[in-house]
VOKETOR-809270 format. One record per atom (N, C-alpha, C, CB): atom name; residue number from 1; residue in one letter; z, y, x; chain. Coordinates in Angstrom, 1 decimal. Glycine has a CB too. Layout:
N
PARO atom   n res     c3     c2     c1 chain
PARO   CA NUM   a      Z      Y      X     A
...
This chain:
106
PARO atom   n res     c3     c2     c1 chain
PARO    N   1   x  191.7   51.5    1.7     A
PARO   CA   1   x  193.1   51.3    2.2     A
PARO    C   1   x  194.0   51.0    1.0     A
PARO   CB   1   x  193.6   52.5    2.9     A
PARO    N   2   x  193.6   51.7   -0.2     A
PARO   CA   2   x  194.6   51.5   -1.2     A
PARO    C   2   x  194.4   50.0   -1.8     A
PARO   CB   2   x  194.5   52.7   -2.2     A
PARO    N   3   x  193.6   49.6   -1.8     A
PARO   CA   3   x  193.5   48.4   -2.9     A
PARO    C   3   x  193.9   47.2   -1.7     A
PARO   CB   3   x  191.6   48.2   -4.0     A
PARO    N   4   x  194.2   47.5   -0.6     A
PARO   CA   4   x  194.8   46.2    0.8     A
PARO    C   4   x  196.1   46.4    0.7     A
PARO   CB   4   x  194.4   46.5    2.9     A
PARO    N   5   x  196.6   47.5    0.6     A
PARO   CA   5   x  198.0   47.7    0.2     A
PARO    C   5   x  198.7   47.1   -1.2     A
PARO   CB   5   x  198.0   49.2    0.2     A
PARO    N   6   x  197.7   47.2   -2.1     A
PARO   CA   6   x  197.9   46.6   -3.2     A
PARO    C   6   x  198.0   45.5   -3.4     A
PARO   CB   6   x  197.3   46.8   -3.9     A
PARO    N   7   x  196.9   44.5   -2.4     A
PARO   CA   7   x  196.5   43.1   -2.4     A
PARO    C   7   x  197.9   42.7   -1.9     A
PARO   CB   7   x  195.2   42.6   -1.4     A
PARO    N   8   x  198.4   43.3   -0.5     A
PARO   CA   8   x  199.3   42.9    0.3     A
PARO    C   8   x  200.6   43.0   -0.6     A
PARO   CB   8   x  199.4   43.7    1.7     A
PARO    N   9   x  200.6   44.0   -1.4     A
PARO   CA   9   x  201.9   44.3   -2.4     A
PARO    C   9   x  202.5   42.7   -3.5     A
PARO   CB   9   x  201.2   45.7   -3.6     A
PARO    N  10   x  201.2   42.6   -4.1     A
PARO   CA  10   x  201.0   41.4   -4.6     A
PARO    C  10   x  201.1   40.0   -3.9     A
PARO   CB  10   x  199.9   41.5   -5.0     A
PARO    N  11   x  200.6   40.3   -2.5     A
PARO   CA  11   x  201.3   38.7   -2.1     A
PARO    C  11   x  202.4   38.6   -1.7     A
PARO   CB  11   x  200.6   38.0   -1.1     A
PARO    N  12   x  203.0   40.0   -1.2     A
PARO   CA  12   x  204.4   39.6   -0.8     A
PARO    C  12   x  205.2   39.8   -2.3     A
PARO   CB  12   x  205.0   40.6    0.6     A
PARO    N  13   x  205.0   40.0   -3.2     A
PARO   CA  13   x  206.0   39.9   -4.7     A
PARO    C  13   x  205.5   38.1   -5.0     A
PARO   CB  13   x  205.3   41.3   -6.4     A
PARO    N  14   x  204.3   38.3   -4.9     A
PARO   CA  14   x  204.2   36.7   -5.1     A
PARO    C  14   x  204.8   35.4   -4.4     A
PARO   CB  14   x  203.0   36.5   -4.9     A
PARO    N  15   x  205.2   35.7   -2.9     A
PARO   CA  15   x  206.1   34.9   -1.8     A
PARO    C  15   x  207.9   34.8   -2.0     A
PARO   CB  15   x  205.8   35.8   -0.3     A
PARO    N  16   x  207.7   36.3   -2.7     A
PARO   CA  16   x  209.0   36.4   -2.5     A
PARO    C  16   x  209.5   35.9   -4.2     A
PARO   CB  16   x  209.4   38.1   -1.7     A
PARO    N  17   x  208.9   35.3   -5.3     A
PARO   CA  17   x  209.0   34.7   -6.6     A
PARO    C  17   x  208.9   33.4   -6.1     A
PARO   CB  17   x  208.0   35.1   -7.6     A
PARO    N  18   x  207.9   32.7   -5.4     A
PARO   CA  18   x  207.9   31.6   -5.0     A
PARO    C  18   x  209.0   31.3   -3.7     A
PARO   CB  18   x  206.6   31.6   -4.6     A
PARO    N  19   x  209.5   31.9   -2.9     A
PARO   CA  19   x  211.2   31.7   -2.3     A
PARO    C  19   x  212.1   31.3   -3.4     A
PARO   CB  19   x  212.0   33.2   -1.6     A
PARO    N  20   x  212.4   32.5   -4.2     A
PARO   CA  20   x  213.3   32.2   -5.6     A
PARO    C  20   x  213.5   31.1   -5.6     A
PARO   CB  20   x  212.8   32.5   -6.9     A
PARO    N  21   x  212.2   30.3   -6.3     A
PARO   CA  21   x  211.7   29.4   -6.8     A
PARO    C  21   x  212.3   28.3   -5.8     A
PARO   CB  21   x  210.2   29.5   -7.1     A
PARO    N  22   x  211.9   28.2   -4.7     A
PARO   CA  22   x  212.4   27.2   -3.8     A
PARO    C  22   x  214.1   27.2   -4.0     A
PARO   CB  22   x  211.8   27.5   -2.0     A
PARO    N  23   x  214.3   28.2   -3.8     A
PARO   CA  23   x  215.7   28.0   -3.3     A
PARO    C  23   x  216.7   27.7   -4.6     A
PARO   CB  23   x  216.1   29.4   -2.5     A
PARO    N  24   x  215.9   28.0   -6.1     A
PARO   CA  24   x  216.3   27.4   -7.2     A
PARO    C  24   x  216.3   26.0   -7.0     A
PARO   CB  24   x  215.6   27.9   -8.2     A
PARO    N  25   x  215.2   25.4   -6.8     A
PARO   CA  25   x  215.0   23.9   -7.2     A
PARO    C  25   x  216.1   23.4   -5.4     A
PARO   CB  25   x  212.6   23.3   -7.3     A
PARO    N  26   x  216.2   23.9   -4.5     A
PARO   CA  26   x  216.9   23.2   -3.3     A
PARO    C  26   x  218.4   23.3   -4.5     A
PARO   CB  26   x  216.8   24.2   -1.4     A
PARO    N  27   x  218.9   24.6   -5.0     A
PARO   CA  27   x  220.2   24.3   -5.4     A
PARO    C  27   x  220.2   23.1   -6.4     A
PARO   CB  27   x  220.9   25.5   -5.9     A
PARO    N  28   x  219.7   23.1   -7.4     A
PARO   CA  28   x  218.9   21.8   -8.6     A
PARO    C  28   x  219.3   20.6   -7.8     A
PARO   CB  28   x  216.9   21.7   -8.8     A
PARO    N  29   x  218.3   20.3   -6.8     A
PARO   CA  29   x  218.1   19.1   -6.2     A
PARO    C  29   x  219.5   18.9   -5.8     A
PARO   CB  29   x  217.0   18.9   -5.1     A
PARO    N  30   x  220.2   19.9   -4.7     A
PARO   CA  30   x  221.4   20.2   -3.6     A
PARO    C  30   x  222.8   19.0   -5.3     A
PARO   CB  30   x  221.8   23.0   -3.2     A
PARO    N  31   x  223.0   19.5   -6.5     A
PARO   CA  31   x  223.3   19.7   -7.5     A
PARO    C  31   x  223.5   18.2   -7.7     A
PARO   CB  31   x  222.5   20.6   -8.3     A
PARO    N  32   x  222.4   18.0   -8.2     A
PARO   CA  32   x  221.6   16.4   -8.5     A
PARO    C  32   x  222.1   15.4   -7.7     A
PARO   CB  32   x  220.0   16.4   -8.2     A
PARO    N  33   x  222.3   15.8   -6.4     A
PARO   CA  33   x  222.4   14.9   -5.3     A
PARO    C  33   x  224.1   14.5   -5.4     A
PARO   CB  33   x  221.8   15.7   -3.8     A
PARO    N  34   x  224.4   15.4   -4.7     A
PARO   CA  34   x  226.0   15.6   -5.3     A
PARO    C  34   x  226.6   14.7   -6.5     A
PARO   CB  34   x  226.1   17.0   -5.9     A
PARO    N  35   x  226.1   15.4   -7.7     A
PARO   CA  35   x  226.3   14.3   -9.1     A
PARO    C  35   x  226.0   12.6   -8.5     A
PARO   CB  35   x  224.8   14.7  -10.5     A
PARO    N  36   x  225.2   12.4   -8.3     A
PARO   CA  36   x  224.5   11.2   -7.9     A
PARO    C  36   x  225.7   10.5   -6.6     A
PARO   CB  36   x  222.8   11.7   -7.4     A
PARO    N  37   x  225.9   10.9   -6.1     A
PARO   CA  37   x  226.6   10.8   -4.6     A
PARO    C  37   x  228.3   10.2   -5.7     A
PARO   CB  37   x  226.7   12.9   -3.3     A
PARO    N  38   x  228.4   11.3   -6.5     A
PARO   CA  38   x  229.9   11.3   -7.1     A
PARO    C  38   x  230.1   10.2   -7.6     A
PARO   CB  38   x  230.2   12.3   -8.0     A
PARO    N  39   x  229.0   10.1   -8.6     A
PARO   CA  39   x  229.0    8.7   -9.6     A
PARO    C  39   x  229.1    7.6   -8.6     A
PARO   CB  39   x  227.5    8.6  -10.6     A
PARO    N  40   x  227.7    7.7   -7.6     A
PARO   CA  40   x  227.9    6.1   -6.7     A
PARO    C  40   x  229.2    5.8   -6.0     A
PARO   CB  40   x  226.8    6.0   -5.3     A
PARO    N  41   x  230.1    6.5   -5.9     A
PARO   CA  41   x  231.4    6.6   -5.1     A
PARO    C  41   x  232.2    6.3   -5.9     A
PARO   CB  41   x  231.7    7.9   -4.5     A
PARO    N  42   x  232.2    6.8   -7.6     A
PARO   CA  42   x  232.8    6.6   -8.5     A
PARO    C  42   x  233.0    5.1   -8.8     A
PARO   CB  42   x  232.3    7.2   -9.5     A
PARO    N  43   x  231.7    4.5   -8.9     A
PARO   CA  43   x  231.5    3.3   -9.5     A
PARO    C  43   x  232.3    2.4   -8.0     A
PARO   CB  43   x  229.5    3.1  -10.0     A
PARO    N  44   x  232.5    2.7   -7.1     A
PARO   CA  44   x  232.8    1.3   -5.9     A
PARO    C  44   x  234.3    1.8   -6.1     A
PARO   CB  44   x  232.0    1.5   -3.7     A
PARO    N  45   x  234.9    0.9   -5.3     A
PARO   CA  45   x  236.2    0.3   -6.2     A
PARO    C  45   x  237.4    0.9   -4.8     A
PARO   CB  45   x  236.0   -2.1   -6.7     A
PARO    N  46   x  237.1    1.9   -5.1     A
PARO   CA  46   x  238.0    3.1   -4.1     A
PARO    C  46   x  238.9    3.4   -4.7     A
PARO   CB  46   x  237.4    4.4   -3.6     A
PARO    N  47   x  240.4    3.9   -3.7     A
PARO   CA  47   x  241.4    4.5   -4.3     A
PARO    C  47   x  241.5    5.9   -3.5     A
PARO   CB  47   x  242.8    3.4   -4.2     A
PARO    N  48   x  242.6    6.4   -4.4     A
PARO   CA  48   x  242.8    7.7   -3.8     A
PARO    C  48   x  243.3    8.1   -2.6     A
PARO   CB  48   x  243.3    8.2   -4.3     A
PARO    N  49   x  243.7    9.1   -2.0     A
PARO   CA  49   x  244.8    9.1   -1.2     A
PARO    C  49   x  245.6    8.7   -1.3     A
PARO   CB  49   x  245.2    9.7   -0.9     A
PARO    N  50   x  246.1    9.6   -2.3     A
PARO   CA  50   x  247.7    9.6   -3.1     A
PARO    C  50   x  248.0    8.0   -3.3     A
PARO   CB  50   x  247.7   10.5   -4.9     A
PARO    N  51   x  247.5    7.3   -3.6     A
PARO   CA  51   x  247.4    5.7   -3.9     A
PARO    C  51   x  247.4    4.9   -2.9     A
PARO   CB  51   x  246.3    5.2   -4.4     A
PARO    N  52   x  246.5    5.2   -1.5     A
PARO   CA  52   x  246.6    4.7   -0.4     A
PARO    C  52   x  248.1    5.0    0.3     A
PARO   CB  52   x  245.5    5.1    0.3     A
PARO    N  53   x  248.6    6.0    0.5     A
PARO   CA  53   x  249.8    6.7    1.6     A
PARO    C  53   x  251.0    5.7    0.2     A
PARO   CB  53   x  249.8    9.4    2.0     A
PARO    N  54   x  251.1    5.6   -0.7     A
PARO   CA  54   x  252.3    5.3   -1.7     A
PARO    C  54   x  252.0    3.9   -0.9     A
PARO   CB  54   x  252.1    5.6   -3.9     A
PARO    N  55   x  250.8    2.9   -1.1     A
PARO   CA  55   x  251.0    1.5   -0.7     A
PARO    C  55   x  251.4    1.2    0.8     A
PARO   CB  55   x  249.8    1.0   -1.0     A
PARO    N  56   x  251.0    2.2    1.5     A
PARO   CA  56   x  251.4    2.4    3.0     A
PARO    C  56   x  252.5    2.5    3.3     A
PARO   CB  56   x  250.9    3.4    3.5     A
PARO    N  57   x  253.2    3.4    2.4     A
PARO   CA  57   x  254.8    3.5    2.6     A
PARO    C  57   x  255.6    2.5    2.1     A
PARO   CB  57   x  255.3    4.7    1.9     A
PARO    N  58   x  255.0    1.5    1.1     A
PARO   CA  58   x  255.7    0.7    1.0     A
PARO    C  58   x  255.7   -0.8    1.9     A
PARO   CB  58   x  255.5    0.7   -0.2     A
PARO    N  59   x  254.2   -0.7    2.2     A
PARO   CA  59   x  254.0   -1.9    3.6     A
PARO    C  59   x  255.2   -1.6    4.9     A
PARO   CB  59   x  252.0   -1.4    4.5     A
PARO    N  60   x  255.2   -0.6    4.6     A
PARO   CA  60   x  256.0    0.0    6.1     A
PARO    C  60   x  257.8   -0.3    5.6     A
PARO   CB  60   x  255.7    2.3    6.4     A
PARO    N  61   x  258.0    0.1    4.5     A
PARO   CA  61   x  259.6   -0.5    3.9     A
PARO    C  61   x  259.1   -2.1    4.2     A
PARO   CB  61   x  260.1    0.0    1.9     A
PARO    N  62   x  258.5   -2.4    3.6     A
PARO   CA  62   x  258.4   -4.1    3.7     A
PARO    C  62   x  258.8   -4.7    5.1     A
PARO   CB  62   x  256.8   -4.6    3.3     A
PARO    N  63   x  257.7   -4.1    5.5     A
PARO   CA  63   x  257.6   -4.6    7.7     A
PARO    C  63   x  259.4   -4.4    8.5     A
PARO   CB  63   x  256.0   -2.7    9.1     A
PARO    N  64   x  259.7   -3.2    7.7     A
PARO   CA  64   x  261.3   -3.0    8.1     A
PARO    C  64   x  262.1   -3.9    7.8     A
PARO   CB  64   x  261.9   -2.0    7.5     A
PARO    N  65   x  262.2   -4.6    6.5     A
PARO   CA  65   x  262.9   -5.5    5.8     A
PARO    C  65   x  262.6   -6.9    6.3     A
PARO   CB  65   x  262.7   -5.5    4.5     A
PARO    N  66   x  261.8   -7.1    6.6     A
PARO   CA  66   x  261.2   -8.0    7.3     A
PARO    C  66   x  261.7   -8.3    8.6     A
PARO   CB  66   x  259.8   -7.7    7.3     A
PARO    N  67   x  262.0   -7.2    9.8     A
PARO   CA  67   x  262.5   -7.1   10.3     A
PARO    C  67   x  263.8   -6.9   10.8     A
PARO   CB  67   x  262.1   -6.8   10.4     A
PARO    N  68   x  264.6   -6.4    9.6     A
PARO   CA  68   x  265.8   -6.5    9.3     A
PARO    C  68   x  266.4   -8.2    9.5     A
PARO   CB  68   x  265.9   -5.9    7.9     A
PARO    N  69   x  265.9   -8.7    8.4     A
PARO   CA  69   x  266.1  -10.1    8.1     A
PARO    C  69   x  265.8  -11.2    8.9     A
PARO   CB  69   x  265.6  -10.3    7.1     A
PARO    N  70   x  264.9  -10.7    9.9     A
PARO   CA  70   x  264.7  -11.8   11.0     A
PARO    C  70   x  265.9  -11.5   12.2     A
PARO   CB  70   x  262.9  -11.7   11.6     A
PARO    N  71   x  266.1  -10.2   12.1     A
PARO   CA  71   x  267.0  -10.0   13.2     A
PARO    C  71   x  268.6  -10.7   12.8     A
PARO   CB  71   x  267.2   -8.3   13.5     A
PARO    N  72   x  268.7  -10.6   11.1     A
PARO   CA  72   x  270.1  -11.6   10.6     A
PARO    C  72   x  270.0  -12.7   11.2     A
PARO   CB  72   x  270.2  -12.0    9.1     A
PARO    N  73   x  268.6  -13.4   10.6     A
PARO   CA  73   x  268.1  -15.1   11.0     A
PARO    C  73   x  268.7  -15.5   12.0     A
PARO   CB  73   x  266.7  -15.4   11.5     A
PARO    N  74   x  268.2  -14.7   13.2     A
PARO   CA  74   x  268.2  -14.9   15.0     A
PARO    C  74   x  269.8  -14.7   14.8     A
PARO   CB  74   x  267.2  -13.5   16.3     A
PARO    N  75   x  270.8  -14.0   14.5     A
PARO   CA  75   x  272.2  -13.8   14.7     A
PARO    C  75   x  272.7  -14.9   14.3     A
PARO   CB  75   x  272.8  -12.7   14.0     A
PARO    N  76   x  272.3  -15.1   12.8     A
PARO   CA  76   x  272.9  -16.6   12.5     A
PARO    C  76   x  273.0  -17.6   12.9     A
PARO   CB  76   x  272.7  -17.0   11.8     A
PARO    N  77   x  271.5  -18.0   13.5     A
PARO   CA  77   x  270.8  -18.9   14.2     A
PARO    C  77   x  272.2  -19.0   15.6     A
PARO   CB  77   x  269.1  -18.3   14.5     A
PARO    N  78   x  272.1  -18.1   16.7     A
PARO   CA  78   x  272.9  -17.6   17.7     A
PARO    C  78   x  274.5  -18.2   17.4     A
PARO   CB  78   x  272.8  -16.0   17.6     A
PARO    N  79   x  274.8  -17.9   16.3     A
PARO   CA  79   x  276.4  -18.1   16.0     A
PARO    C  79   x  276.6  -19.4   15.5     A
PARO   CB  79   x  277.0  -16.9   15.0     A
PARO    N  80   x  275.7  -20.3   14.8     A
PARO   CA  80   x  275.4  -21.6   14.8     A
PARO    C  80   x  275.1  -22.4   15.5     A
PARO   CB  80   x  274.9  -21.7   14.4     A
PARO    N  81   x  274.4  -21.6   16.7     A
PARO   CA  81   x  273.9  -22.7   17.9     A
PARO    C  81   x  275.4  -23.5   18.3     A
PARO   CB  81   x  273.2  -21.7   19.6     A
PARO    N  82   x  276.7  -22.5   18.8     A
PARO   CA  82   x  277.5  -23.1   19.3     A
PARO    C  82   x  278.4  -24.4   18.6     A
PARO   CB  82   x  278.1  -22.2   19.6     A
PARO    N  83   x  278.7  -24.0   17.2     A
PARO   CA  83   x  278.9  -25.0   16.4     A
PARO    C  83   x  278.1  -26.4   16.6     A
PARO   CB  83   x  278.7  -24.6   15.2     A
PARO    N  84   x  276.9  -26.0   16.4     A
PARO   CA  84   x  276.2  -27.3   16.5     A
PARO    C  84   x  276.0  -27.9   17.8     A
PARO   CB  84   x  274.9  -27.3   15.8     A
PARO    N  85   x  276.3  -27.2   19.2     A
PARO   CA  85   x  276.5  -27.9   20.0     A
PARO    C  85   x  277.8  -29.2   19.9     A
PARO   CB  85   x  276.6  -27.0   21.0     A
PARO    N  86   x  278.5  -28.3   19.2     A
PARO   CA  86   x  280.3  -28.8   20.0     A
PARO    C  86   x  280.1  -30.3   18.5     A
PARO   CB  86   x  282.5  -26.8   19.7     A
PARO    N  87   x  279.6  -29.8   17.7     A
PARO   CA  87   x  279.5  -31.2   16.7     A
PARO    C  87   x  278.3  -32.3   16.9     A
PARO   CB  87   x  279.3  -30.6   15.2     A
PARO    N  88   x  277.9  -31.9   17.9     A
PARO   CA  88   x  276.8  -33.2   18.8     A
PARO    C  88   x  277.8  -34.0   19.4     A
PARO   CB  88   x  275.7  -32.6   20.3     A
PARO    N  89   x  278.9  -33.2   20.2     A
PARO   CA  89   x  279.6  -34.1   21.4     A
PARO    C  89   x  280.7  -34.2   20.8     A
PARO   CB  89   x  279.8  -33.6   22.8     A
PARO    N  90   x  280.8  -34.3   19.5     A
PARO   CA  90   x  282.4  -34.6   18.5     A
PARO    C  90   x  282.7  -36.4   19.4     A
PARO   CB  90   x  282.0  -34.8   15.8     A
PARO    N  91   x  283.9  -36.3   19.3     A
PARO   CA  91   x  284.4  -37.7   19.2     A
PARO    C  91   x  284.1  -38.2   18.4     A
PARO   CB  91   x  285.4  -38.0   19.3     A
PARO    N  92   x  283.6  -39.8   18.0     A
PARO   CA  92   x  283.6  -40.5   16.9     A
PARO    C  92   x  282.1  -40.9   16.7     A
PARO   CB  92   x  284.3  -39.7   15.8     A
PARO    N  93   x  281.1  -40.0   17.0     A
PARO   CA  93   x  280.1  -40.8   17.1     A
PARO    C  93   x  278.9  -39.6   15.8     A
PARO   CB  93   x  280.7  -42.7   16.7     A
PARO    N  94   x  280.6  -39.4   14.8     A
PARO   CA  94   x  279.5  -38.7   13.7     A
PARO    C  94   x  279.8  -37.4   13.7     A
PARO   CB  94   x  279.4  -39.2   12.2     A
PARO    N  95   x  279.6  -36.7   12.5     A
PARO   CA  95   x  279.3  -35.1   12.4     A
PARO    C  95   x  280.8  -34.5   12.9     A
PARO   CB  95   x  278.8  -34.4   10.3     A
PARO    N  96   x  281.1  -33.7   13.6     A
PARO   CA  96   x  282.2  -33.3   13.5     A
PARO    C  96   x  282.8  -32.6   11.6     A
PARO   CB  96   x  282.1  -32.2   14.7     A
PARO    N  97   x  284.2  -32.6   11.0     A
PARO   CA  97   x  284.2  -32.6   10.1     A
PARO    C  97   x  284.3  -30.9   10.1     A
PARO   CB  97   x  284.9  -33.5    9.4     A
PARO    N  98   x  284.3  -30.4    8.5     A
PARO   CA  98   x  284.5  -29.0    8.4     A
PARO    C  98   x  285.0  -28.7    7.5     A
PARO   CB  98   x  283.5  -28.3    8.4     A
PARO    N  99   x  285.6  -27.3    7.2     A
PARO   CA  99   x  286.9  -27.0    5.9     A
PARO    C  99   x  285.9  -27.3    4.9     A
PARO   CB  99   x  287.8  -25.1    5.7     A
PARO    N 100   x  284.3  -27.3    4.8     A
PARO   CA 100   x  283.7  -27.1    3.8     A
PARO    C 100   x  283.7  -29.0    3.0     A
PARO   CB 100   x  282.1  -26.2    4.4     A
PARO    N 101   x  283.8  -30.1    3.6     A
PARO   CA 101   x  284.1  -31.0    3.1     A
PARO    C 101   x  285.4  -31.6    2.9     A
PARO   CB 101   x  283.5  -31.7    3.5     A
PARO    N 102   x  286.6  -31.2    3.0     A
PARO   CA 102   x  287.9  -31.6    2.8     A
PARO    C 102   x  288.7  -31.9    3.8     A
PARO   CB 102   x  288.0  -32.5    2.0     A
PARO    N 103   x  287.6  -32.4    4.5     A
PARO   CA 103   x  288.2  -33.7    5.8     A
PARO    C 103   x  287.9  -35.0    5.5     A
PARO   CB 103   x  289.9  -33.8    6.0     A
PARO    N 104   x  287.2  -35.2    4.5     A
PARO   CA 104   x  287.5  -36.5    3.9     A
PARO    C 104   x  285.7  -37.0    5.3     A
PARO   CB 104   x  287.3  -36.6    1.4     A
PARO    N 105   x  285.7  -38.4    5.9     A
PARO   CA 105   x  284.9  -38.9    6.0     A
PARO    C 105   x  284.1  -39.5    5.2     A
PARO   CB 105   x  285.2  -39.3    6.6     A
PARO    N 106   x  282.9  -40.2    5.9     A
PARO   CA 106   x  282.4  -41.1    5.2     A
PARO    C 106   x  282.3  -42.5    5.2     A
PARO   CB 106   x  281.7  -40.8    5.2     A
């Protein structure tokens, strides 16, 4: 009985050195991988957050301004239309005149 007890003693010290062992080399490998993962991620031509949301915020000022300035356009456009109707149907045939040329024809 004693020397089965002994055998059995020895294989379970021996299983339980060999777990260790596994679960050393899974953190190793776990480790390794990681590194490896970091670098490949490193090397491709990624930005940060912080980098992304700053360019985002400025796309978004842009798209505003953008919008700003088309809504001027269309006003101007609007407040011009009528002028350039009424200087289609001028008397005389040509441009109607404006303070911006003197009065002088051509």
């Amino acid at each position: 009985m004693q020397s089965q007890n002994r055998m059995f003693d020895d294989f379970v010290k021996m299983m339980n050195g060999a777990a260790g062992t596994f679960a050393g080399m899974t953190r190793e490998a776990e480790g390794a991988f990681r590194d490896r993962v970091r670098d490949w991620i490193g090397g491709l031509d990624m930005v940060s957050r912080d980098e992304f949301e700053a360019v985002k915020a400025i796309a978004v000022a842009a798209r505003e301004e953008a919008q700003a300035l088309r809504a001027r356009i269309e006003a101007l456009e609007a407040a011009n239309a009528p002028a350039a109707r009424r200087s289609r149907g001028a008397p005389g045939g040509g441009a109607a005149r404006t303070a911006g040329d003197g009065g002088a024809g051509s």
